[in-house]
FIKOLZA-1660 file (N, C-alpha, C; in steps of 0.1 Angstrom, whole numbers, plus 5000, padded with zeros to 4 digits):
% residues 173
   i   px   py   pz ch aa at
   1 7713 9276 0112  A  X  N
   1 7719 9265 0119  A  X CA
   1 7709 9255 0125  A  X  C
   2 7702 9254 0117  A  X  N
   2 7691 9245 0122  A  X CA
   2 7695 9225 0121  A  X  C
   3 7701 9222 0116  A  X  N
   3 7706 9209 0111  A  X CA
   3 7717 9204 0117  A  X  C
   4 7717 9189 0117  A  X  N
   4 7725 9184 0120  A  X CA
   4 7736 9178 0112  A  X  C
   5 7748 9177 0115  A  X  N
   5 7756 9172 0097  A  X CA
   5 7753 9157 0100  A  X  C
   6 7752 9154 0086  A  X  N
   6 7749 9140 0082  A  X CA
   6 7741 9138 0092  A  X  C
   7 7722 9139 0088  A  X  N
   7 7717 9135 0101  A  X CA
   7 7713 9121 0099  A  X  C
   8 7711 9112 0084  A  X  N
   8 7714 9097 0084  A  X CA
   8 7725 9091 0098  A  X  C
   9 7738 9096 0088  A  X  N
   9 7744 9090 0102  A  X CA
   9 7745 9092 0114  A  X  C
  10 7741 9110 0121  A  X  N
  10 7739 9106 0135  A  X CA
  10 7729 9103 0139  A  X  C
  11 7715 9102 0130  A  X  N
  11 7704 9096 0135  A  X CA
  11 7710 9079 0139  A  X  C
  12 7720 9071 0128  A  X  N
  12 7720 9061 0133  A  X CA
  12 7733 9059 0148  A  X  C
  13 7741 9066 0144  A  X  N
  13 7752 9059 0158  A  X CA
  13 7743 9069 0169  A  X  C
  14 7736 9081 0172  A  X  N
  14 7732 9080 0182  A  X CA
  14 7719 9071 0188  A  X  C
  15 7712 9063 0179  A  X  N
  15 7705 9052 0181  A  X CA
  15 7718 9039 0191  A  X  C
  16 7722 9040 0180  A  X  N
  16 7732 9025 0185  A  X CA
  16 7737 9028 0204  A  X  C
  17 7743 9047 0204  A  X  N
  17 7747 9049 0213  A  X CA
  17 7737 9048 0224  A  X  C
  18 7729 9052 0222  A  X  N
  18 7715 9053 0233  A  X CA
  18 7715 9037 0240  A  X  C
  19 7711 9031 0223  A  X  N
  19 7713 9018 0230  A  X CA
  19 7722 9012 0238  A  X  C
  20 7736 9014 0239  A  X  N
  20 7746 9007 0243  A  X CA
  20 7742 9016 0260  A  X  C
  21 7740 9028 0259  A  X  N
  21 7739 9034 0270  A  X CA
  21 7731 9028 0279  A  X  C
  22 7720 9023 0271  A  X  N
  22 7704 9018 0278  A  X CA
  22 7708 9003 0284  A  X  C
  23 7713 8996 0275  A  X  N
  23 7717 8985 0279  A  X CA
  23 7729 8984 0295  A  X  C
  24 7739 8989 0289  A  X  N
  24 7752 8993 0303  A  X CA
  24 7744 9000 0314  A  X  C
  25 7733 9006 0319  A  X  N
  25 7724 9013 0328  A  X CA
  25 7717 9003 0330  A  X  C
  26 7711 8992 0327  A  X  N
  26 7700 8984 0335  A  X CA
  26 7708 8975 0335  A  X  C
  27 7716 8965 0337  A  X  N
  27 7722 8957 0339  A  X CA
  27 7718 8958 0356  A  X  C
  28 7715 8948 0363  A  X  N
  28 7711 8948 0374  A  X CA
  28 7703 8959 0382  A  X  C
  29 7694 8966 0372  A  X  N
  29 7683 8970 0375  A  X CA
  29 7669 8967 0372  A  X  C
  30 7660 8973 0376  A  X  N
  30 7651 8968 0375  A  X CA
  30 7645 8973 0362  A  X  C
  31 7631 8967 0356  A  X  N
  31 7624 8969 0341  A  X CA
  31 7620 8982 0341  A  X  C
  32 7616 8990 0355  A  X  N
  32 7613 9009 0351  A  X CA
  32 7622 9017 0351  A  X  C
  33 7636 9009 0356  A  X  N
  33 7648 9020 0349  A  X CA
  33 7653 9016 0336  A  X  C
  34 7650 9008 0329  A  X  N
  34 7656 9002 0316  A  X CA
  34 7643 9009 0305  A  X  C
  35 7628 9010 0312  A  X  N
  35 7620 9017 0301  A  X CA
  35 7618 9034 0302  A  X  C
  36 7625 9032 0312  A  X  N
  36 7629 9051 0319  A  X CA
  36 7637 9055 0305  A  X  C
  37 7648 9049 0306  A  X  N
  37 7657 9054 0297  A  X CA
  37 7654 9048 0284  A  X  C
  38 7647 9039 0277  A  X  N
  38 7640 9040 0268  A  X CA
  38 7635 9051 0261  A  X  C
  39 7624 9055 0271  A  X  N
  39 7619 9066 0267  A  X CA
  39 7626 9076 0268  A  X  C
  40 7635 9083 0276  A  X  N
  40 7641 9091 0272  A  X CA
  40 7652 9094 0262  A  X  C
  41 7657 9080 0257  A  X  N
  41 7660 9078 0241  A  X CA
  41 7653 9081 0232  A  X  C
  42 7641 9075 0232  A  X  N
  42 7629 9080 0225  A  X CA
  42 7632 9095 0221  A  X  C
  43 7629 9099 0229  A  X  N
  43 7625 9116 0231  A  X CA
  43 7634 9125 0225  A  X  C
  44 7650 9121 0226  A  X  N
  44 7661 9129 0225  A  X CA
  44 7663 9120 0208  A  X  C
  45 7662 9108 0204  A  X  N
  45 7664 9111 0189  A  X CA
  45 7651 9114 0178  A  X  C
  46 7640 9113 0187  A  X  N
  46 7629 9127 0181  A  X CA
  46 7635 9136 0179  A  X  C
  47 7638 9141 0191  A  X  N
  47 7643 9163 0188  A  X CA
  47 7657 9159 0174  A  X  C
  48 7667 9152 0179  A  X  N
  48 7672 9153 0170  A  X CA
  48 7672 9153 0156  A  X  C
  49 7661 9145 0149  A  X  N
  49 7660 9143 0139  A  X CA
  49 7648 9151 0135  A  X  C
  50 7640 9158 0144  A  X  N
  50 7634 9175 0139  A  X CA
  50 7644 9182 0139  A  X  C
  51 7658 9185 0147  A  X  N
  51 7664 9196 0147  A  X CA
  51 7670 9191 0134  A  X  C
  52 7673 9179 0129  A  X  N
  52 7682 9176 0113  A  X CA
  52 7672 9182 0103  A  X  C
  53 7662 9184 0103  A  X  N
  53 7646 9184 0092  A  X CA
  53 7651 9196 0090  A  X  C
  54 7656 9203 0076  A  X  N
  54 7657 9217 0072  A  X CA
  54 7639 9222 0073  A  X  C
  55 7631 9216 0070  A  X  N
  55 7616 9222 0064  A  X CA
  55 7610 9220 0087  A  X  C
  56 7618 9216 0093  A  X  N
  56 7613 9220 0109  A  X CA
  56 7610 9232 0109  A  X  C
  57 7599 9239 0118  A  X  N
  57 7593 9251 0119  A  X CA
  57 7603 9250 0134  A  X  C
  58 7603 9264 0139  A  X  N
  58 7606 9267 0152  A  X CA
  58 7595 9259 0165  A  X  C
  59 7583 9266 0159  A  X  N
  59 7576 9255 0171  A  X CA
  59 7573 9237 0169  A  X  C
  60 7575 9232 0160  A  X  N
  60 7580 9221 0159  A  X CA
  60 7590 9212 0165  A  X  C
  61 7601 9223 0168  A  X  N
  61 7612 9218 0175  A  X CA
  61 7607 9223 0187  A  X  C
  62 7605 9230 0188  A  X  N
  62 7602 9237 0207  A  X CA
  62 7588 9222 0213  A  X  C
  63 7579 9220 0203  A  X  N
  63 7569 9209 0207  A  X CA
  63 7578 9193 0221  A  X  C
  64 7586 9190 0217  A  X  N
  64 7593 9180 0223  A  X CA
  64 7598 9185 0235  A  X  C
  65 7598 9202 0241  A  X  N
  65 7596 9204 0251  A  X CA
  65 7585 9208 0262  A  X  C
  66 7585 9201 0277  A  X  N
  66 7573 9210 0283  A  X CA
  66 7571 9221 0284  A  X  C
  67 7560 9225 0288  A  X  N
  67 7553 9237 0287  A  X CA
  67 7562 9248 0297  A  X  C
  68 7568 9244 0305  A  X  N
  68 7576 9252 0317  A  X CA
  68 7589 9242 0311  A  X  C
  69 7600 9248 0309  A  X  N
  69 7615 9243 0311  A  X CA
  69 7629 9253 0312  A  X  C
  70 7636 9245 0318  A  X  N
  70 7645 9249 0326  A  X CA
  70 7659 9248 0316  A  X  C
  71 7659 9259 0305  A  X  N
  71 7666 9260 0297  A  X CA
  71 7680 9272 0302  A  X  C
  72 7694 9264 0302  A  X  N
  72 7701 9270 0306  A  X CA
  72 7711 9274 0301  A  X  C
  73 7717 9285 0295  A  X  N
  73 7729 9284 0288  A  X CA
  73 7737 9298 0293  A  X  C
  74 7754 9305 0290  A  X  N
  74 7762 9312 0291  A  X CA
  74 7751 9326 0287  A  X  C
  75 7749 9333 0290  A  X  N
  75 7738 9346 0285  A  X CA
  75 7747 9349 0281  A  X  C
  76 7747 9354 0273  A  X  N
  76 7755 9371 0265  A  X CA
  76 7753 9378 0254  A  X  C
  77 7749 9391 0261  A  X  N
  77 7738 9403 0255  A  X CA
  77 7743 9405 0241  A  X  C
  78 7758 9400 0236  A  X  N
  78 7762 9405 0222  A  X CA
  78 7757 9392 0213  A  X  C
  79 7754 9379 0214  A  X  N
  79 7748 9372 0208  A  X CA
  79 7734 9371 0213  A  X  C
  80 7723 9375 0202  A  X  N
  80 7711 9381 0201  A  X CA
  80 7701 9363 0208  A  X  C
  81 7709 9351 0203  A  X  N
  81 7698 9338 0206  A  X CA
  81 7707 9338 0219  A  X  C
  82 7712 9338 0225  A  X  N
  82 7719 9334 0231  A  X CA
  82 7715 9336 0248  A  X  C
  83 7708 9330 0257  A  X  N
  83 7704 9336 0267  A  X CA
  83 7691 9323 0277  A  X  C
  84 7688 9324 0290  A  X  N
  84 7684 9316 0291  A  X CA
  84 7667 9316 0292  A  X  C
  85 7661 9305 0289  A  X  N
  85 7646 9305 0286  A  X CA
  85 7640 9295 0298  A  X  C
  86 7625 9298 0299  A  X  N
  86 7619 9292 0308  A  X CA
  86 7603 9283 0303  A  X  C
  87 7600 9287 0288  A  X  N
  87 7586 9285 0285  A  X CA
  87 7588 9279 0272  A  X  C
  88 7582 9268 0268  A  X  N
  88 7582 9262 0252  A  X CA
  88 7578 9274 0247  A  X  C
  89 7566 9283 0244  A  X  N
  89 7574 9295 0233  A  X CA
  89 7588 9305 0232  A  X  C
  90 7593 9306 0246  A  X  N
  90 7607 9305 0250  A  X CA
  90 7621 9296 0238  A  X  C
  91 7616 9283 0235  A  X  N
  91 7622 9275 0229  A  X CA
  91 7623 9283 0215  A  X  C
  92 7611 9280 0209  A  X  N
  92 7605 9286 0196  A  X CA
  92 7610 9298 0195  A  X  C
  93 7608 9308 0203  A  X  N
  93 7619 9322 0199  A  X CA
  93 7633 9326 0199  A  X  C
  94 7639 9311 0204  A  X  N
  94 7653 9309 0205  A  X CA
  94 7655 9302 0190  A  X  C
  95 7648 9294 0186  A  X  N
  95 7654 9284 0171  A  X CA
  95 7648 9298 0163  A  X  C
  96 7637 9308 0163  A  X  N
  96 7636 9316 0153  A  X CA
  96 7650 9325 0156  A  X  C
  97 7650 9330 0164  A  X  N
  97 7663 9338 0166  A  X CA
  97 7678 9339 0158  A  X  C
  98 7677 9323 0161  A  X  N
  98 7689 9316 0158  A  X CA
  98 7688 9317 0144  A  X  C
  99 7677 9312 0137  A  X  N
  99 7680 9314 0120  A  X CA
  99 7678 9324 0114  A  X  C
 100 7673 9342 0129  A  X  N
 100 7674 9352 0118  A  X CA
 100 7687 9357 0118  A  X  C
 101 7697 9351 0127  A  X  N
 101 7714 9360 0127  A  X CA
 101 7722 9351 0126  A  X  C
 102 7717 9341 0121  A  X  N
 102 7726 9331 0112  A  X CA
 102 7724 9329 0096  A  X  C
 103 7736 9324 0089  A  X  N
 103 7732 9321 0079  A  X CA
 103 7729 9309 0071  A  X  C
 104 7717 9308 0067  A  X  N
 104 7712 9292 0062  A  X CA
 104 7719 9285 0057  A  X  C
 105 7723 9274 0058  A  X  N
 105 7733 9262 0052  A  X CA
 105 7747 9268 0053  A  X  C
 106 7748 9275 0062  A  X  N
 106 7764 9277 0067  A  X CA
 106 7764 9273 0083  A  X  C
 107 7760 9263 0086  A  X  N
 107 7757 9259 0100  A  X CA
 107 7753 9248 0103  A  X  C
 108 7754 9240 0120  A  X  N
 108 7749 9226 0119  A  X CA
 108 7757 9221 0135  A  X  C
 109 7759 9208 0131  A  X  N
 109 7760 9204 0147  A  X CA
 109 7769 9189 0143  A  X  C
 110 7775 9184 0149  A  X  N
 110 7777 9170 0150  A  X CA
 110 7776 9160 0164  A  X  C
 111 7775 9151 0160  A  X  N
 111 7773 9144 0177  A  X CA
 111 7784 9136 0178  A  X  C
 112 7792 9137 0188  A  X  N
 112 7800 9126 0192  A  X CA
 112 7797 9115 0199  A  X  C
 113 7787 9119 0211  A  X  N
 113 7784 9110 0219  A  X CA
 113 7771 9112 0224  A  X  C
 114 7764 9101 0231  A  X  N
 114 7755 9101 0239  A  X CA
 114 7753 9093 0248  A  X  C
 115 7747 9098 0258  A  X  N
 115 7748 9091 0270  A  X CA
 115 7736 9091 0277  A  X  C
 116 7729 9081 0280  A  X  N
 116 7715 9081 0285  A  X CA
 116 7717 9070 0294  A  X  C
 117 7706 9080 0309  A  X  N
 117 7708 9071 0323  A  X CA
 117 7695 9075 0329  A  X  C
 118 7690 9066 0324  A  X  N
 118 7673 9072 0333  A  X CA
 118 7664 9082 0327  A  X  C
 119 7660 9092 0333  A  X  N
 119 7656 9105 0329  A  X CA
 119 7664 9114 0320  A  X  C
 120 7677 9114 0321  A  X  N
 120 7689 9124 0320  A  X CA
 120 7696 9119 0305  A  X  C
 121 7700 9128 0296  A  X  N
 121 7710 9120 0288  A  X CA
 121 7720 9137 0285  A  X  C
 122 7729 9129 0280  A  X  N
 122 7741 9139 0277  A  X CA
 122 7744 9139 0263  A  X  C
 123 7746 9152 0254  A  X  N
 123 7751 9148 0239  A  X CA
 123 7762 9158 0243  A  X  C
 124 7772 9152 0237  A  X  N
 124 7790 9160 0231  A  X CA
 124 7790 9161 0216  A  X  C
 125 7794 9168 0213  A  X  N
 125 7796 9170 0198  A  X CA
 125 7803 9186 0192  A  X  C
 126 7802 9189 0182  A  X  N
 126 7807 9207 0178  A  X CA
 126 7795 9213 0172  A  X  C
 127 7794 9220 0171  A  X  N
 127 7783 9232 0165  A  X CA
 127 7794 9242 0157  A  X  C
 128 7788 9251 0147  A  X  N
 128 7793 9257 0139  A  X CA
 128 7781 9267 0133  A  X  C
 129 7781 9278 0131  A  X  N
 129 7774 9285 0118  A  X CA
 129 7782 9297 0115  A  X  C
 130 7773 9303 0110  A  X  N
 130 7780 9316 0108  A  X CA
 130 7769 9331 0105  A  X  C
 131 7774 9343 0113  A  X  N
 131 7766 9352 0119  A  X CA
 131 7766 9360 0108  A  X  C
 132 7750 9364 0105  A  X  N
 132 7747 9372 0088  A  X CA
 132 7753 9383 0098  A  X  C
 133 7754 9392 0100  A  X  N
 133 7757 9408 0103  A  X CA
 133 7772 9411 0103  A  X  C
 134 7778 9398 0104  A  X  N
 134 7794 9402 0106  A  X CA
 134 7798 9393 0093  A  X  C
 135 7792 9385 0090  A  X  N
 135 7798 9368 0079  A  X CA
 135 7808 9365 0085  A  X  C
 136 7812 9364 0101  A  X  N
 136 7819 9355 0104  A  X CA
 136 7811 9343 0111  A  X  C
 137 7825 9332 0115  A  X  N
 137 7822 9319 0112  A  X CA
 137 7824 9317 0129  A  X  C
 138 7821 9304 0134  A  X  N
 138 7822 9300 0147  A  X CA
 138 7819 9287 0149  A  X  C
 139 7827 9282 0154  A  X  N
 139 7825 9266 0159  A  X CA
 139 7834 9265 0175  A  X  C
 140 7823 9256 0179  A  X  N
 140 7826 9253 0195  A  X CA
 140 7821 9238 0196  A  X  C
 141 7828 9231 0205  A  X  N
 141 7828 9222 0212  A  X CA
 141 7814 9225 0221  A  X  C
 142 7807 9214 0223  A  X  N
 142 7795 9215 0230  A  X CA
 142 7791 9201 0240  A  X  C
 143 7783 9204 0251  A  X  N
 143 7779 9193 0254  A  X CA
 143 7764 9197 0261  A  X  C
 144 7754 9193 0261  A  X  N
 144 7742 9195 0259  A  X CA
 144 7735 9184 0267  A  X  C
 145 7728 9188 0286  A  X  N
 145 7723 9179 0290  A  X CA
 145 7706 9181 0292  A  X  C
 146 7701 9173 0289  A  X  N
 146 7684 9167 0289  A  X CA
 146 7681 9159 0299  A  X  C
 147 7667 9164 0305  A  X  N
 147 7661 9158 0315  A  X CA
 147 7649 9159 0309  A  X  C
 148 7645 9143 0305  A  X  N
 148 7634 9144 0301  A  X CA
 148 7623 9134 0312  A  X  C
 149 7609 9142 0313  A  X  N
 149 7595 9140 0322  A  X CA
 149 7583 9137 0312  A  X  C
 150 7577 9123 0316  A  X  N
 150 7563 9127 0306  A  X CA
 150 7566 9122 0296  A  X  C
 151 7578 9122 0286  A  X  N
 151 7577 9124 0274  A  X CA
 151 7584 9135 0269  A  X  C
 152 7585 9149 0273  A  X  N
 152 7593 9161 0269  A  X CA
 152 7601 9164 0280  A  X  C
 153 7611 9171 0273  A  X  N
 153 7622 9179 0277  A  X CA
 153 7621 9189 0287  A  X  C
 154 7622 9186 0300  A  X  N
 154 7624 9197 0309  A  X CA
 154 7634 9204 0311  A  X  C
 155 7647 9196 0310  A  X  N
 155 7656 9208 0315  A  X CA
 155 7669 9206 0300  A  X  C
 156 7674 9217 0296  A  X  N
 156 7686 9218 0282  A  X CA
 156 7696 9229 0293  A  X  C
 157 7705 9224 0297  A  X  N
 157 7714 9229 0296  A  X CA
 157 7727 9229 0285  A  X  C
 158 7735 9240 0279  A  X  N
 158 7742 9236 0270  A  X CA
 158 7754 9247 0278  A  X  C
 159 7767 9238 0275  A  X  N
 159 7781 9239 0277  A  X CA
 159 7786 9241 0262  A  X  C
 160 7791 9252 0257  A  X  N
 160 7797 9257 0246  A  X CA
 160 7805 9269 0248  A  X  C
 161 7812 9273 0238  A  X  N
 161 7823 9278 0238  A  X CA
 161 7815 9294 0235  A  X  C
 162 7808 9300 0241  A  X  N
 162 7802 9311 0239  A  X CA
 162 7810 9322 0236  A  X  C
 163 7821 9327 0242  A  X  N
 163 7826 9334 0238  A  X CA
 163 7836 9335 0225  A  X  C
 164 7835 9323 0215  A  X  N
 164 7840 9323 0202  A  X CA
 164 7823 9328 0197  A  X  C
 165 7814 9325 0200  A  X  N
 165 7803 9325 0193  A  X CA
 165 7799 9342 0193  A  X  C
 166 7805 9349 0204  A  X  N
 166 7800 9363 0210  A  X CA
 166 7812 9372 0201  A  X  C
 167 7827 9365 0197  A  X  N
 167 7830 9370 0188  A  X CA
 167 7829 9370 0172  A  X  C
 168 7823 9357 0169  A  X  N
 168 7816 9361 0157  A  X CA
 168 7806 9369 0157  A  X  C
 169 7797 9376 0168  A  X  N
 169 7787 9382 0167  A  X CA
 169 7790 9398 0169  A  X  C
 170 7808 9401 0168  A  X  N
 170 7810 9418 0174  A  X CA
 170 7816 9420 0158  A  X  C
 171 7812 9429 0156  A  X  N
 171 7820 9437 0146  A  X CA
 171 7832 9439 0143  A  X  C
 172 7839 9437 0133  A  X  N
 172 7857 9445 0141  A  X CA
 172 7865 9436 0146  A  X  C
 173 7859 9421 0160  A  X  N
 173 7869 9416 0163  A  X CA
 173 7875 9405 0155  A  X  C
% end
């Protein structure tokens, strides 16, 4: 589940969106909140279009975050990636994870939206793959917020439907 679907076209409407966001945000602010959120557009359609790259290595994608980050998500012990990290090789053992109990090209992401305001941006969208140990399938609704410092990613929290994801990952249910 390394990819994004159609990452031409969300590479392009989340451009457009960033933009519209970047624009609607400095409207009577000043030029270092308008290149704040620049750059943090920057940064977030990087990662995205590494996380579209099938030939992305795990630490390739984990690179676009800092060295310490505040990665948060639903823990649960029955999905194996599923839990929360603190260290870019943290990152890296979460995307390896993910692609050894998933199955390749049965998985992906789409974006609905984006929202960038300064440091901070928000992506909505679904996620889908499906878990090699059971070959069941899973898709959830997601929304995924970034605080990006410097240049990289300090904080990912993600809002998803984990417990569809925890029962593709049980045997039996």
């Amino acid at each position: 589940m390394s990819s994004i679907d159609a990452p031409e076209a969300a590479g392009t409407e989340n451009a457009g969106n960033a933009e519209s966001a970047g624009n609607a945000e400095t409207t009577g602010n000043t030029g270092h909140a308008d290149s704040v959120g620049a750059a943090t557009s920057a940064v977030v359609d990087a990662y995205l279009a590494t996380v579209a790259d099938p030939d992305a290595t795990p630490e390739r994608i984990a690179a676009h975050y800092a060295e310490r980050v505040d990665w948060m998500c639903a823990d649960n012990p029955v999905v194996p990636w599923l839990r929360p990290r603190a260290t870019r090789d943290d990152v890296a053992a979460h995307w390896r994870e993910l692609r050894e109990h998933t199955v390749p090209g049965a998985g992906g992401a789409s974006i609905d939206a984006l929202v960038v305001s300064g440091p901070e941006a928000v992506l909505t969208g679904y996620l889908w793959g499906t878990v090699r140990a059971t070959g069941k399938a899973f898709r959830s609704p997601f929304a995924l917020r970034f605080t990006v410092r410097d240049g990289a990613i300090v904080r990912h929290h993600v809002y998803e439907d984990s417990l569809a994801i925890a029962a593709a990952c049980t045997p039996g249910s």
